[in-house]
N, C-alpha and C positions, 0 to 999 in steps of 0.2 A: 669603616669596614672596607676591603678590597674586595670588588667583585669580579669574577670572571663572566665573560660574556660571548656571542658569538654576533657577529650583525648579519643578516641574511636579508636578499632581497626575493620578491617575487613580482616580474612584471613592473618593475618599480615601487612597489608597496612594501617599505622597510623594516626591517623588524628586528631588535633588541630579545636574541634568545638565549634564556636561564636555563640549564640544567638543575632543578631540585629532586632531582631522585634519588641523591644519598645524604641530602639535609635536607630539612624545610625551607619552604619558601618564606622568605621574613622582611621583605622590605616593606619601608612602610609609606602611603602615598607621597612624602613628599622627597623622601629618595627616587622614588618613579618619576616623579616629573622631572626632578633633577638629571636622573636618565637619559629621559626621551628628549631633553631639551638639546637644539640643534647647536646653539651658542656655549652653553657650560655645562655640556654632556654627550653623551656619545649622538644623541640624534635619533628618532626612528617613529614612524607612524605608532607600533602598537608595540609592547614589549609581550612574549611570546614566554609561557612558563613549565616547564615538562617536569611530570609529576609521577609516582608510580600509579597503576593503573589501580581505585580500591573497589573495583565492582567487577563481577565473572565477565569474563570475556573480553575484557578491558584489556589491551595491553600499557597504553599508558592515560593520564589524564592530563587536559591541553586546555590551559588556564590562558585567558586575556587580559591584558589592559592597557587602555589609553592612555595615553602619553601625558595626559592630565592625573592619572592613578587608580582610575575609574576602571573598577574588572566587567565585561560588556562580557554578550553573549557567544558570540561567533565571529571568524576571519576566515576566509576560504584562501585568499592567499597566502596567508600565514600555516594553514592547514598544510599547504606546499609545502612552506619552509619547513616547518615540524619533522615531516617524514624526513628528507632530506637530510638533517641535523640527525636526529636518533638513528638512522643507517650508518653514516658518515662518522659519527662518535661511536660506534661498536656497542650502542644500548639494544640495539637488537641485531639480530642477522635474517628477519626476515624482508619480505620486496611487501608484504602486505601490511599494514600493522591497523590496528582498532583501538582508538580511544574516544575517552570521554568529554564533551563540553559540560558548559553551565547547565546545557539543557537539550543537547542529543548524542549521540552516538555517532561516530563517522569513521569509516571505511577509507584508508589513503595507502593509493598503490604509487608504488616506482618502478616508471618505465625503463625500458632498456635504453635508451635515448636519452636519458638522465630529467623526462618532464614527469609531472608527476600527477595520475588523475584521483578526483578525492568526490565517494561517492556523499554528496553534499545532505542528503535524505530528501522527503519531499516537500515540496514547499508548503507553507499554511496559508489562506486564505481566510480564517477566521477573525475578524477584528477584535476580539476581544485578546489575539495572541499577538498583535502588533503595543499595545492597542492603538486604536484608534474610531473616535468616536465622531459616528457619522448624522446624527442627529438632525433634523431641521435638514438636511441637503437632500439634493435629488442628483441620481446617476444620470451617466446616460452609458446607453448598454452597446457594446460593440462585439458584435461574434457572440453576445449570451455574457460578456463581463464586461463589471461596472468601470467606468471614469471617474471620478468624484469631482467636486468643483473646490480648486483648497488655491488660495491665495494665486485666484485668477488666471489655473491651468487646469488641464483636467490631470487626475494622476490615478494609476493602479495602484492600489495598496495592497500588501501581501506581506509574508514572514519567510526566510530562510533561516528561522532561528533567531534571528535579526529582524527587526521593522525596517521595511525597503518604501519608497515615495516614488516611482514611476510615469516619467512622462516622457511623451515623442515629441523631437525638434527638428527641425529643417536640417542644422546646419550645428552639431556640436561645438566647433572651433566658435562661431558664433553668440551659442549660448549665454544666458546671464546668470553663470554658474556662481560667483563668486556676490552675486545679489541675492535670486531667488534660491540659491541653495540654503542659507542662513535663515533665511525670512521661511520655506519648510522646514525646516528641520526643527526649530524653534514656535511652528503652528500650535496652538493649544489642545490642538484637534489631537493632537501625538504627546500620549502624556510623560511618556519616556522618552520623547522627541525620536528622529526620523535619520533614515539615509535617504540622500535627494537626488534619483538617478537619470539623468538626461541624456536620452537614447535617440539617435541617426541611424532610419531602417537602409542601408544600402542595396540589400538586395536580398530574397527569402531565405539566404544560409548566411548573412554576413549583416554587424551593425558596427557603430561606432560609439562611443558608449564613456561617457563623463560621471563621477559621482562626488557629491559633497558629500562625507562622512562626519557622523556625529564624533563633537570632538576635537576629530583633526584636519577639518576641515576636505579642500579637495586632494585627493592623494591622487598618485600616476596610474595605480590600478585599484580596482575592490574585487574582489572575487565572489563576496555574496551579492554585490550587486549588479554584476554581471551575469549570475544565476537568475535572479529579481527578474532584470532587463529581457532574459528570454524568454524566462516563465511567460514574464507578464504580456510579451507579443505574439509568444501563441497563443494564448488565450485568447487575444485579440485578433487573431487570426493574422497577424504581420509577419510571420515567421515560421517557418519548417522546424522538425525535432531536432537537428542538430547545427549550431550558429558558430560562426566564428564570430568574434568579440574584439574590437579594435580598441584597446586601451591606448593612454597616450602612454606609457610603461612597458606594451608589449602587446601579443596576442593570449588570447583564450577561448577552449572551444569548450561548448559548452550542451548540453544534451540533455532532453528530456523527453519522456514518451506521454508525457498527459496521466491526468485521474493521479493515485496516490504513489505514482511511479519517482523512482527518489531522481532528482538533480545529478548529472556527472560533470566533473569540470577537469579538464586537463591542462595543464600551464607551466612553463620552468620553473626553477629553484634554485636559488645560487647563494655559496657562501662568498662573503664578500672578505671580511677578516675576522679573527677571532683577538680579544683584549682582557683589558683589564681595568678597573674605575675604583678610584676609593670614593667611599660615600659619604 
């Protein structure tokens, strides 16, 4: 089959976006890895799938999956892309638009400046929404929220719709991102396994910010894990409500006001080209 395609980047986090809103979405995992594969397909962190919206107030439904054909729950950069893409293509003509994920609702506006902010909802804190099972461990409590002890760092656990693994380092460029992110993410402790995010506080509005992602390993930016990385340092008291975000892909600012007040993230969106692939 010939597919049409679009590649879009956000921040450097790539993405493989389908139009299915006037046929169904039908490939099947091992066309997707075929895909996302860098060497014998077009390349791309997560393939991105636009769907018509089937619940009120939906205007579209925003389908993921990993580059391996795995549909996961949430991409906040890809969220970018999305808006970007259905403006740009004439599926809508508005600056607001409301769709649906696997499992929330998200609000994504386009700014006059052509970035794009995307109201992420609020984070969860409950371990049974990551999961993640804490058993036999003991916290230690900083600002009133827990550290856990997981493969001999201490980490915030949290949800942006996504399981996020949260830990502070000296020195990002530094980090043993490409060891200890695999060895978290692969913790038994994480039954759906983890994103592994290693965060550089530089200063109370500004961090620098690595993450290993389930999957695809480390990518140039994540945008739910940048959201993670704020949450989880206010909470910690390391951080003011609104952060700039130093990805090695780009910037993103990111805002939250605490309690069940939802995540804002605001970030570029670029189309890169648009193709074709037989499968």
């Amino acid at each position: 089959m010939r597919l049409r395609f679009t590649k879009m980047q956000g921040a450097g986090n790539d993405f493989v976006v389908i139009d299915a809103t006037k046929q169904p979405f039908a490939l099947t995992p091992e066309q997707m890895r075929r895909l996302g594969d860098r060497r014998f397909g077009v390349g791309c962190d997560q393939i991105l799938v636009i769907e018509p919206g089937t619940e009120a107030g939906a205007d579209f439904r925003y389908r993921i999956f990993n580059n391996t054909g795995d549909e996961v729950e949430h991409c906040g950069n890809g969220a970018r892309c999305f808006v970007r893409y259905v403006v740009d293509a004439g599926l809508t003509d508005k600056r607001e638009v409301v769709v649906d994920t696997m499992n929330r609702r998200l609000r994504l506006q386009l700014q006059d400046d052509g970035r794009v902010t995307v109201d992420m909802g609020a984070p969860v804190f409950d371990h049974a929404a990551l999961p993640f099972d804490a058993s036999g461990l003991t916290p230690r409590y900083v600002n009133g929220f827990e550290l856990w002890p997981v493969q001999g760092v201490e980490l915030a656990v949290l949800s942006m719709g996504n399981p996020h693994a949260v830990q502070r380092v000296d020195d990002v460029e530094t980090a043993p991102v490409a060891t200890l992110g695999p060895a978290i993410e692969h913790d038994a402790r994480f039954a759906r396994r983890v994103n592994a995010g290693f965060v550089q506080v530089l200063a109370r509005d500004r961090i620098a910010l690595r993450v290993f992602e389930r999957d695809a390993g480390e990518t140039l930016a994540c945008g739910t894990g940048a959201c993670a990385a704020v949450v989880a340092g206010i909470r910690l008291g390391w951080l003011d409500a609104a952060v700039e975000v130093q990805t090695r892909g780009g910037q993103l600012r990111i805002e939250w006001a605490g309690g069940a007040s939802p995540v804002r993230m605001t970030g570029p969106a670029t189309r890169v080209f648009d193709g074709e692939i037989t499968l």
